[in-house]
C-alpha positions, 0 to 999 in steps of 0.5 A: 409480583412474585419474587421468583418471577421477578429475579427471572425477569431480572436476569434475562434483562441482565442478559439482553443488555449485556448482549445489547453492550457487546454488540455496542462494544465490539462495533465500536472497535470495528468502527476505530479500526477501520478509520483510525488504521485505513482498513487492516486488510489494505495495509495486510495486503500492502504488506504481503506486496511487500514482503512479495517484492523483497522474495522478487528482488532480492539481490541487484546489480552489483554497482547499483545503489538503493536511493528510496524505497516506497510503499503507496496505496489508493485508488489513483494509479489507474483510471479505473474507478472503485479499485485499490492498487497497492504499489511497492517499489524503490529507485536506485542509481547504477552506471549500467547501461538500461539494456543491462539493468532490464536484463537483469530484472527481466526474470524477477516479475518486477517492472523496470522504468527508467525516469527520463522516459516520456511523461514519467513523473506526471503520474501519481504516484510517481509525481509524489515520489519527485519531491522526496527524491528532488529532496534527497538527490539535490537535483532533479530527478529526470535529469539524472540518467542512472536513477530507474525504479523497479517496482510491483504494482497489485490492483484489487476489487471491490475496494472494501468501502475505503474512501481512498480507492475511490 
């Protein structure tokens, strides 16, 4: 074989497998992004919940008191299947009464929940939140007439093949 052909030979194949091994490489990375991370675009879009409720609420009843502030996301605060809901919130306590509280909120675009209401803490992930909150009060939380939760809450399809919205 004629060693010109040869070095060509050798080059393309150099090429093809370098091209072969950034294809293997760069799905790998994708690969231990999306498992070892939970899906950028899940925790970008929590994020941007995030950073949407702090604009909402930015300022609170004067005498009210922060008593746990939460971030959730998966796929079970509604019954709808294949649906990721992103949930930001935080509880606090204050000596207003509800009707003041809820006027107070009333143009922010934030929901108000109070937790003696009904069948509150049933629900996830409000039922996640009551053993954290049980932790921190030393009490039960339903029990306690100042604590309410404000809260924005997002849901979102498809829900980009992360197994937790499903």
């Amino acid at each position: 074989m004629d060693p010109m052909t040869l070095q060509r030979a050798y080059r393309i194949a150099t090429r093809i497998f370098a091209i072969f091994g950034a294809f293997v490489f760069c799905s790998i990375v994708a690969f231990a992004v999306t498992t070892s991370w939970k899906m950028p675009i899940h925790q970008f879009n929590l994020w941007k919940l995030e950073k949407n409720f702090q604009a909402l609420a930015p300022s609170h009843p004067t005498d009210s008191m922060p008593v746990l502030t939460f971030k959730k996301f998966g796929g079970l605060f509604s019954s709808a299947a294949n649906s990721c809901d992103y949930f930001v919130g935080e509880f606090r306590t204050s000596a207003d009464s509800r009707e003041d509280i809820r006027e107070y909120y009333r143009n922010l675009s934030v929901q108000v929940r109070f937790g003696d209401e009904g069948d509150f803490w049933i629900y996830y992930p409000w039922s996640e939140l009551y053993g954290e909150l049980l932790h921190l009060l030393n009490t039960f939380p339903d029990e306690q007439n100042d604590l309410y939760a404000i809260f924005v809450s997002e849901k979102v399809r498809p829900p980009y093949a992360d197994l937790r919205c499903w």
